[in-house]
mmCIF file of the N, C-alpha and C atoms, coordinates in Angstrom:
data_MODEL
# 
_entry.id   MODEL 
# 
loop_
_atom_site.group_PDB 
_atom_site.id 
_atom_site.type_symbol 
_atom_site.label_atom_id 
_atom_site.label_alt_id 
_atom_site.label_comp_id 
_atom_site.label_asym_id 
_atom_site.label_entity_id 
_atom_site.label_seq_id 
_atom_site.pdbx_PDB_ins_code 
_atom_site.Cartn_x 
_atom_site.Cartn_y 
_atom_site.Cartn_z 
_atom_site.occupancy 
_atom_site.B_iso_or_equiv 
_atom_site.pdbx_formal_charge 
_atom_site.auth_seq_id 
_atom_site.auth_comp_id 
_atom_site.auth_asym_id 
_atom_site.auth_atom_id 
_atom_site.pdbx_PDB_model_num 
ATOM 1   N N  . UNK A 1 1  ? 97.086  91.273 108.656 1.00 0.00 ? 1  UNK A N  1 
ATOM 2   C CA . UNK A 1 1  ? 97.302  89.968 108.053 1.00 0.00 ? 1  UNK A CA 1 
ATOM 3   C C  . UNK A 1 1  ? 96.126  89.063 108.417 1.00 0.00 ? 1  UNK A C  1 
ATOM 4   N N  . UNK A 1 2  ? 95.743  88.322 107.549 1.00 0.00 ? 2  UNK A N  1 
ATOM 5   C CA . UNK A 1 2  ? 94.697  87.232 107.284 1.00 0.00 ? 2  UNK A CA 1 
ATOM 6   C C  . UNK A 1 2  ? 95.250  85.696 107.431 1.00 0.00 ? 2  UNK A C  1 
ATOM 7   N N  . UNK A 1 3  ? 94.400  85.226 108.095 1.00 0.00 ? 3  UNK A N  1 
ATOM 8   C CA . UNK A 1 3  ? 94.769  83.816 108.218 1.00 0.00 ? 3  UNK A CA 1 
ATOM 9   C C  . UNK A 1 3  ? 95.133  82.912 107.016 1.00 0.00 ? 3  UNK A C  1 
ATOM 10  N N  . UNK A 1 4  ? 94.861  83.757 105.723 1.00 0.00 ? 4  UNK A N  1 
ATOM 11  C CA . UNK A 1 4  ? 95.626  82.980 104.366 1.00 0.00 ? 4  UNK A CA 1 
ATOM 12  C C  . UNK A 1 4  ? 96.650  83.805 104.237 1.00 0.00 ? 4  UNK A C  1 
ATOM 13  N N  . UNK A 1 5  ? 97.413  84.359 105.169 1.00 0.00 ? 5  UNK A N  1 
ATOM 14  C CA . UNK A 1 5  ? 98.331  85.633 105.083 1.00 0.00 ? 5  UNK A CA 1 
ATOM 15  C C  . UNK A 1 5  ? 98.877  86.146 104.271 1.00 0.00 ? 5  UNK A C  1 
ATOM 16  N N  . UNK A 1 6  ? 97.606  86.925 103.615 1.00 0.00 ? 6  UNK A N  1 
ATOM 17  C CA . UNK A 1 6  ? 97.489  88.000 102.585 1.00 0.00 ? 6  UNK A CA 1 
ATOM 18  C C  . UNK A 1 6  ? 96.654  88.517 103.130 1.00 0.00 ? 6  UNK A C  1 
ATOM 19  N N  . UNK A 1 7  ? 97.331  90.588 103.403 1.00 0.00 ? 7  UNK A N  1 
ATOM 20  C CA . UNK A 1 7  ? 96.262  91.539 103.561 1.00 0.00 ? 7  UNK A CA 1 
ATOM 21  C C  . UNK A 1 7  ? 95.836  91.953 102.908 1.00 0.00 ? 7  UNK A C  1 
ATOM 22  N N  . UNK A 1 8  ? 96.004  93.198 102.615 1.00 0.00 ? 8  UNK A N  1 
ATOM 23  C CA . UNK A 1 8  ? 95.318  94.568 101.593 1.00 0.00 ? 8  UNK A CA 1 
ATOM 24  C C  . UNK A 1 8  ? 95.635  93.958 100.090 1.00 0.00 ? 8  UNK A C  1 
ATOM 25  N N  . UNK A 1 9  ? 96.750  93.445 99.967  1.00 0.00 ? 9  UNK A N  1 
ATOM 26  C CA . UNK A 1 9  ? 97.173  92.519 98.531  1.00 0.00 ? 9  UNK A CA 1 
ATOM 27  C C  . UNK A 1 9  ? 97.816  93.963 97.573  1.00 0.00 ? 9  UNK A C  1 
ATOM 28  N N  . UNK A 1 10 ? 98.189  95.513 97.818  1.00 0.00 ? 10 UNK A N  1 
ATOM 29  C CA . UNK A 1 10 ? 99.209  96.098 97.550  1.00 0.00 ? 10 UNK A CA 1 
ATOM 30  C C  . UNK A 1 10 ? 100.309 95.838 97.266  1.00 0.00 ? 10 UNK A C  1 
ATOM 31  N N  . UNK A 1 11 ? 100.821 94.453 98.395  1.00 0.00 ? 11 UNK A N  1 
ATOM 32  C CA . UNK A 1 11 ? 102.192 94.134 98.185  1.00 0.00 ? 11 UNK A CA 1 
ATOM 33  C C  . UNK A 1 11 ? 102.815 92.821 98.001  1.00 0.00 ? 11 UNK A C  1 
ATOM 34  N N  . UNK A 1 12 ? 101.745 91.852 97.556  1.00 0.00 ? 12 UNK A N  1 
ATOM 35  C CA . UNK A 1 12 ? 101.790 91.091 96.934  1.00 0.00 ? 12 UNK A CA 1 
ATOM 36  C C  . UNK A 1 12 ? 101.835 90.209 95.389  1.00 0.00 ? 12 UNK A C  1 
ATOM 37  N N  . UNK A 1 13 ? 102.680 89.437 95.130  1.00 0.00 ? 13 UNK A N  1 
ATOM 38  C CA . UNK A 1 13 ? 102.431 89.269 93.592  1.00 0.00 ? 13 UNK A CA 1 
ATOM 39  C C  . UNK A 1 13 ? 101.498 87.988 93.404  1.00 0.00 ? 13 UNK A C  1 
ATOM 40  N N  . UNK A 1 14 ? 100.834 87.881 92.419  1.00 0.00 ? 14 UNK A N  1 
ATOM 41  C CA . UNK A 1 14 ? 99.786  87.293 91.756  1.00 0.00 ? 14 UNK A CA 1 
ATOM 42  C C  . UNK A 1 14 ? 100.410 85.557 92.161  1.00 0.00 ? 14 UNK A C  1 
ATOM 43  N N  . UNK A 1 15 ? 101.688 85.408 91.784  1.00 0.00 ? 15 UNK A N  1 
ATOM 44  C CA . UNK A 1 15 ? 101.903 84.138 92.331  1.00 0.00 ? 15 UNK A CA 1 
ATOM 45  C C  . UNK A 1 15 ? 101.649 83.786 93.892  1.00 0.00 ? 15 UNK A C  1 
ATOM 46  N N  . UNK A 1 16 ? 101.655 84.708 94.964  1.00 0.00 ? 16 UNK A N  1 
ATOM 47  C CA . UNK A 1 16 ? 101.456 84.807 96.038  1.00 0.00 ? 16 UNK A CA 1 
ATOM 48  C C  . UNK A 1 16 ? 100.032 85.334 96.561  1.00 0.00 ? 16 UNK A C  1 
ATOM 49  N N  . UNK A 1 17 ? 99.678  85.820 95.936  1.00 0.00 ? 17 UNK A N  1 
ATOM 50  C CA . UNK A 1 17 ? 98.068  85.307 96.044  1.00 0.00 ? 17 UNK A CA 1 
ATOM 51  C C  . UNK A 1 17 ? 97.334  84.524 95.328  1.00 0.00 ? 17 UNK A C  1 
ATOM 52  N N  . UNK A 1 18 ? 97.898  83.787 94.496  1.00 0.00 ? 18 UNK A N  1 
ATOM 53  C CA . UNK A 1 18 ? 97.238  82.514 94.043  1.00 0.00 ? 18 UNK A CA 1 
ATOM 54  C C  . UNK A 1 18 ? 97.595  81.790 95.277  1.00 0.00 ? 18 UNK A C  1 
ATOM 55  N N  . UNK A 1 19 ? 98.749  81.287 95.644  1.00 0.00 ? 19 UNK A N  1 
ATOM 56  C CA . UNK A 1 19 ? 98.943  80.485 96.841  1.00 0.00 ? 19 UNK A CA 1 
ATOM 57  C C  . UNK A 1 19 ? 98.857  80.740 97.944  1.00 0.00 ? 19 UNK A C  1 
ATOM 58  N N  . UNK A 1 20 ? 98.002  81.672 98.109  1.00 0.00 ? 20 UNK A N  1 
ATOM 59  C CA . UNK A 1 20 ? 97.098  82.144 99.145  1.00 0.00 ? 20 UNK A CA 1 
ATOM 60  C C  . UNK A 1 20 ? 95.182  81.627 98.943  1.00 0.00 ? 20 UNK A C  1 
ATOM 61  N N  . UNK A 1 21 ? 94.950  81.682 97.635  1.00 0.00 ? 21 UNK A N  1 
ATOM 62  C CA . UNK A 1 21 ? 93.966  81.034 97.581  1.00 0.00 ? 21 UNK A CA 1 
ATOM 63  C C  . UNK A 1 21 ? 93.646  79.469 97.741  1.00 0.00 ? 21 UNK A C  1 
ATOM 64  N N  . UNK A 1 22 ? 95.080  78.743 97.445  1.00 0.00 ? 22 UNK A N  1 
ATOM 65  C CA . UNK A 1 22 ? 95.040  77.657 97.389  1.00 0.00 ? 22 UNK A CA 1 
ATOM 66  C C  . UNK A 1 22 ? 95.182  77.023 98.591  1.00 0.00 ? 22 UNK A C  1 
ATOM 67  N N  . UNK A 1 23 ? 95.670  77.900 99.382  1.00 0.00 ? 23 UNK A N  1 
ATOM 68  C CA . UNK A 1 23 ? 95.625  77.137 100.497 1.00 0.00 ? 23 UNK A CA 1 
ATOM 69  C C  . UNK A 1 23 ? 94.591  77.549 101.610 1.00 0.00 ? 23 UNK A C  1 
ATOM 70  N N  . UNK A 1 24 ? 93.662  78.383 101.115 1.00 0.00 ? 24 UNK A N  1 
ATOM 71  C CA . UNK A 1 24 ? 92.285  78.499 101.691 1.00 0.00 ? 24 UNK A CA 1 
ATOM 72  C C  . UNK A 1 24 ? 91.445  77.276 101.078 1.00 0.00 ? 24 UNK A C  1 
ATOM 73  N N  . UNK A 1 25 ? 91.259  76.969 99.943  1.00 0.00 ? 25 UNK A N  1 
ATOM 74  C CA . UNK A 1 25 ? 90.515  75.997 99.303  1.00 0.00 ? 25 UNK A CA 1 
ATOM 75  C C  . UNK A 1 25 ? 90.888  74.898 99.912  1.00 0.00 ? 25 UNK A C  1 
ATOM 76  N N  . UNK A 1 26 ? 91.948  74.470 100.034 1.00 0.00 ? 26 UNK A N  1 
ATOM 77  C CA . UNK A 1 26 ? 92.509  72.713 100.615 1.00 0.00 ? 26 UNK A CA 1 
ATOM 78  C C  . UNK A 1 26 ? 92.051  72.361 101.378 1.00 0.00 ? 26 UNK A C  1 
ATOM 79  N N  . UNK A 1 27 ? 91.085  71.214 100.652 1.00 0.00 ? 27 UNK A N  1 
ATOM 80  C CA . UNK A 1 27 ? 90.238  70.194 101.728 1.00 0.00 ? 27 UNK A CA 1 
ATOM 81  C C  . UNK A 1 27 ? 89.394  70.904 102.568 1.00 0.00 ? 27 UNK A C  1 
ATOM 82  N N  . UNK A 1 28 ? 88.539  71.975 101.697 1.00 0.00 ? 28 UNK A N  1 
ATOM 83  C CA . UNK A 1 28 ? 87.669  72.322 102.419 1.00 0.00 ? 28 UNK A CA 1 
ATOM 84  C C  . UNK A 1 28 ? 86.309  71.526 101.622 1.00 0.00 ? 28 UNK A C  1 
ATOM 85  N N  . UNK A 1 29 ? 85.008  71.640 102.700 1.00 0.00 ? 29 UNK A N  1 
ATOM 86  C CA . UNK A 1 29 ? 83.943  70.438 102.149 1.00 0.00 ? 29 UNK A CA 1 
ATOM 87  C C  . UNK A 1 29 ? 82.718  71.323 102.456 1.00 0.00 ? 29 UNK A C  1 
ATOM 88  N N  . UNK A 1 30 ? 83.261  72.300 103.744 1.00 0.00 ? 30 UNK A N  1 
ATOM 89  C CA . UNK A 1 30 ? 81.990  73.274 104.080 1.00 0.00 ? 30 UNK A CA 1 
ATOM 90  C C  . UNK A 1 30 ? 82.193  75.002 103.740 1.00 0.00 ? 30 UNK A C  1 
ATOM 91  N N  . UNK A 1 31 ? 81.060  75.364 103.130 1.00 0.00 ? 31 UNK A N  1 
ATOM 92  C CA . UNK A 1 31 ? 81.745  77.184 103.044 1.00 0.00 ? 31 UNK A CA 1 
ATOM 93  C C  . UNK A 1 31 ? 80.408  78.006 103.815 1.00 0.00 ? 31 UNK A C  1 
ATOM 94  N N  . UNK A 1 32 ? 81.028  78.487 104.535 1.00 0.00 ? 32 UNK A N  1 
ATOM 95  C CA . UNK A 1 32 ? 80.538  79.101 105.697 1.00 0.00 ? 32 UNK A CA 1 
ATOM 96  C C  . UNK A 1 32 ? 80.630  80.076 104.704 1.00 0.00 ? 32 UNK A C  1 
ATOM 97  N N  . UNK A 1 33 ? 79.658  81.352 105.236 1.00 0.00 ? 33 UNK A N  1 
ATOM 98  C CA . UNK A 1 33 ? 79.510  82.814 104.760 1.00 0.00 ? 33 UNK A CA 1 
ATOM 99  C C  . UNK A 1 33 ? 80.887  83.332 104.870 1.00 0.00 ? 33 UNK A C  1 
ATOM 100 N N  . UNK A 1 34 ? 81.478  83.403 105.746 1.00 0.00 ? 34 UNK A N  1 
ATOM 101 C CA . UNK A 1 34 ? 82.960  83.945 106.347 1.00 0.00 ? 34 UNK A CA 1 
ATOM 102 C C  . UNK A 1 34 ? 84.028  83.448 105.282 1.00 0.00 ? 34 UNK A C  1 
ATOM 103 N N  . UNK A 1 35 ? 83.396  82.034 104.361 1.00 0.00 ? 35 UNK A N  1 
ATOM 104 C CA . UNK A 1 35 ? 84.712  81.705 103.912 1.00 0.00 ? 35 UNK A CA 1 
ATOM 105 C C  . UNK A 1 35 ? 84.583  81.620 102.436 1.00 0.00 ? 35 UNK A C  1 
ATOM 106 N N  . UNK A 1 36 ? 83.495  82.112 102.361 1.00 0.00 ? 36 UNK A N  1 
ATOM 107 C CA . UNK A 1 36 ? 83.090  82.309 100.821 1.00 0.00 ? 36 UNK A CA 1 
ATOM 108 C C  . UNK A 1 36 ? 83.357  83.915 100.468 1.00 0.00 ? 36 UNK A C  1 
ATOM 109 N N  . UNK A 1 37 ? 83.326  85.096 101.628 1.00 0.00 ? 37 UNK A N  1 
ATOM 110 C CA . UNK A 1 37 ? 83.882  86.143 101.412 1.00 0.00 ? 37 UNK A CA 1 
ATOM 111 C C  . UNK A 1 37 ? 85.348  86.425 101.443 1.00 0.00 ? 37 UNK A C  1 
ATOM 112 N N  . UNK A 1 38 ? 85.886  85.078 102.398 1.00 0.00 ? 38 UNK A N  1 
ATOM 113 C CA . UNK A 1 38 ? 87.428  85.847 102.109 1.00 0.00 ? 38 UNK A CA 1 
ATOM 114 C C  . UNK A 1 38 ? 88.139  84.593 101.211 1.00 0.00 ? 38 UNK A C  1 
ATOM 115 N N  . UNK A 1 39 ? 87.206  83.883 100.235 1.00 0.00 ? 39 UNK A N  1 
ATOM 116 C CA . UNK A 1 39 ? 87.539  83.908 99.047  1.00 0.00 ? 39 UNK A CA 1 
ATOM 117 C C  . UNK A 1 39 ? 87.372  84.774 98.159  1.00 0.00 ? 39 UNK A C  1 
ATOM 118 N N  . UNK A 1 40 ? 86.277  85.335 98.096  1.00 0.00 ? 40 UNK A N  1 
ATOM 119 C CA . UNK A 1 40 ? 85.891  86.873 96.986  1.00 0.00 ? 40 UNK A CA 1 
ATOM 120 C C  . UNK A 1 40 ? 87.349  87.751 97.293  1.00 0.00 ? 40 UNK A C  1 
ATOM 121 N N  . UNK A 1 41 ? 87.507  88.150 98.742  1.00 0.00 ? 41 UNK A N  1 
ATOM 122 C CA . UNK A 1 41 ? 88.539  88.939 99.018  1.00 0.00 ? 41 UNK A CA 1 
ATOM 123 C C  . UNK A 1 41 ? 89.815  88.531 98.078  1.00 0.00 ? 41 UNK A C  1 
ATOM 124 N N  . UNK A 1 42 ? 90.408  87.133 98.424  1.00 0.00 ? 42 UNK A N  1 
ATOM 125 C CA . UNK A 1 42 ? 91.345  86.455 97.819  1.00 0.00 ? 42 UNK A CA 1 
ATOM 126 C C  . UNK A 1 42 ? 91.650  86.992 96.307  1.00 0.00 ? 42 UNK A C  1 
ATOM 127 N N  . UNK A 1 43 ? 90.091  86.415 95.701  1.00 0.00 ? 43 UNK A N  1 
ATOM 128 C CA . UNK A 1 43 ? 90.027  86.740 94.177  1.00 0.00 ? 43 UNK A CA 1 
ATOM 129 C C  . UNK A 1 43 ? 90.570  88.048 94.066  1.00 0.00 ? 43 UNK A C  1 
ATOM 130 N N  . UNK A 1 44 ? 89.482  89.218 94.430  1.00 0.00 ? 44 UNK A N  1 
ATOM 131 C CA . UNK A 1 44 ? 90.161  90.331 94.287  1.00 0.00 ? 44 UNK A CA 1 
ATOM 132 C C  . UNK A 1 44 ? 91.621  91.182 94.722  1.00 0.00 ? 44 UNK A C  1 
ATOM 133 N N  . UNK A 1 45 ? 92.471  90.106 95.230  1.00 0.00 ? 45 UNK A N  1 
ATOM 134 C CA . UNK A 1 45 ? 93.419  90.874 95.723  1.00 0.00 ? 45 UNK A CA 1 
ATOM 135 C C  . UNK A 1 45 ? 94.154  90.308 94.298  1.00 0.00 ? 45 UNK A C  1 
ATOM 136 N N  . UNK A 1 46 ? 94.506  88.651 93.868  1.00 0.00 ? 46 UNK A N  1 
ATOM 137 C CA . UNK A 1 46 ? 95.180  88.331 93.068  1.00 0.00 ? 46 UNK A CA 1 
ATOM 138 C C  . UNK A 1 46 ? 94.675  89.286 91.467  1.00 0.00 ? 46 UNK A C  1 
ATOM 139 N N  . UNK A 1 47 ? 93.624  89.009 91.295  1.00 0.00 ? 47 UNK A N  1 
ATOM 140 C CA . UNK A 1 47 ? 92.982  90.114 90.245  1.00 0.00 ? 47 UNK A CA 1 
ATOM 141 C C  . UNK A 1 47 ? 94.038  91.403 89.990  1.00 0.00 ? 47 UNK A C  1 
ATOM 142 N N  . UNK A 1 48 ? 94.010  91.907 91.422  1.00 0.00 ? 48 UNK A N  1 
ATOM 143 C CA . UNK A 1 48 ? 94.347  93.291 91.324  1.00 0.00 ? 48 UNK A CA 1 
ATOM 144 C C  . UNK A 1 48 ? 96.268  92.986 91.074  1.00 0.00 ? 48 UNK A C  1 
ATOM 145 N N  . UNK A 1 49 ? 96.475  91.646 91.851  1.00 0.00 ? 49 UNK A N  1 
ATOM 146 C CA . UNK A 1 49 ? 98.049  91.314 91.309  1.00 0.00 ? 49 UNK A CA 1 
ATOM 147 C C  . UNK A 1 49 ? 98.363  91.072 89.963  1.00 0.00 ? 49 UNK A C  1 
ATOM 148 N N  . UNK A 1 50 ? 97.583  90.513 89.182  1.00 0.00 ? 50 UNK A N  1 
ATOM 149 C CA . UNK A 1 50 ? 97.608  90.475 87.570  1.00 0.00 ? 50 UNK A CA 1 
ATOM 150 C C  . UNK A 1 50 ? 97.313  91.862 87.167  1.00 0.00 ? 50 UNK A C  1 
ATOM 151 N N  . UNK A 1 51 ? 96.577  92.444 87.572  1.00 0.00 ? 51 UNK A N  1 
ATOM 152 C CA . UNK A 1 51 ? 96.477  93.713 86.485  1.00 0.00 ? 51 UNK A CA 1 
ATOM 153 C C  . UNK A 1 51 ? 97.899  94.713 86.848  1.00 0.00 ? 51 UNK A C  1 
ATOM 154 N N  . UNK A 1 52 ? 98.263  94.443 88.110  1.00 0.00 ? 52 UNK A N  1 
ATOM 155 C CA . UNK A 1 52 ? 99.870  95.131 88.331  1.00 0.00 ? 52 UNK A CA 1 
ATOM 156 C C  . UNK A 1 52 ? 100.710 94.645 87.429  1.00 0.00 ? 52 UNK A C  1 
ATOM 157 N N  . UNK A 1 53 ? 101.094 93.310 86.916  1.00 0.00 ? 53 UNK A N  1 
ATOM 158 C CA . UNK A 1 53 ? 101.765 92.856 87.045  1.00 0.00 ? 53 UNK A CA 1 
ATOM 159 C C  . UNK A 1 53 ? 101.975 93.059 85.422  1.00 0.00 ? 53 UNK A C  1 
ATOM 160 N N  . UNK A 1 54 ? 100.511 92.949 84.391  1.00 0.00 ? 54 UNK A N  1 
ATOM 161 C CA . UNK A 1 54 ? 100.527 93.237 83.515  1.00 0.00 ? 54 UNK A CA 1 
ATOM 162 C C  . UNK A 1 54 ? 100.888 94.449 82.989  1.00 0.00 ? 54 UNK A C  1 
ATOM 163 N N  . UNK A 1 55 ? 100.613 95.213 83.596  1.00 0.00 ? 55 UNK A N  1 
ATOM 164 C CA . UNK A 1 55 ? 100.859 96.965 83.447  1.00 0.00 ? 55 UNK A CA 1 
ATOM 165 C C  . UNK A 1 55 ? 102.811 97.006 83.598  1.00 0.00 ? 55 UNK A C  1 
ATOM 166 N N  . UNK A 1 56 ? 103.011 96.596 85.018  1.00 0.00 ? 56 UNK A N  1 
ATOM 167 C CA . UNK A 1 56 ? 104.392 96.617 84.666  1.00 0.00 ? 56 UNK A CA 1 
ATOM 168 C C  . UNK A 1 56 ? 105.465 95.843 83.954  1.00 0.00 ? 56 UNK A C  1 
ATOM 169 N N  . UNK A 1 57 ? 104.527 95.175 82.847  1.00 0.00 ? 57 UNK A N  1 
ATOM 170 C CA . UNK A 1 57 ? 105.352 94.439 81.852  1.00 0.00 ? 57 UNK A CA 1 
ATOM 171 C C  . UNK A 1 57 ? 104.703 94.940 80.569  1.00 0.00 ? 57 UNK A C  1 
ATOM 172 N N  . UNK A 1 58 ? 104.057 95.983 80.693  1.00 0.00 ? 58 UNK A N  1 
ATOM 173 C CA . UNK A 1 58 ? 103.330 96.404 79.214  1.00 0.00 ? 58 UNK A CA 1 
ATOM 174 C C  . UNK A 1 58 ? 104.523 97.611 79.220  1.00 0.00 ? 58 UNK A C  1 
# 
């Protein structure tokens, strides 16, 4: 678990890693290297929650 507590993002849904991103972003003013990657991370976990999510509603 990650301090936006979302790990691997397997077992998470897209609504829950959006609000995992959002509450990395809040009131931030500086992006350190560290926090610009575990936004990329973020992205790609919710990413990977939409394409689940779509598949199991197709």
């Amino acid at each position: 678990m990650t301090t936006t507590g979302v790990c691997c993002g397997r077992c998470v849904t897209a609504a829950e890693a959006n609000a995992a991103i959002r509450r990395h972003v809040a009131g931030r003013v500086v992006w350190p290297p560290e926090a610009l990657a575990e936004l990329d991370r973020l992205r790609a976990v919710w990413r990977e929650a939409v394409r689940r999510e779509l598949a199991a509603a197709a």
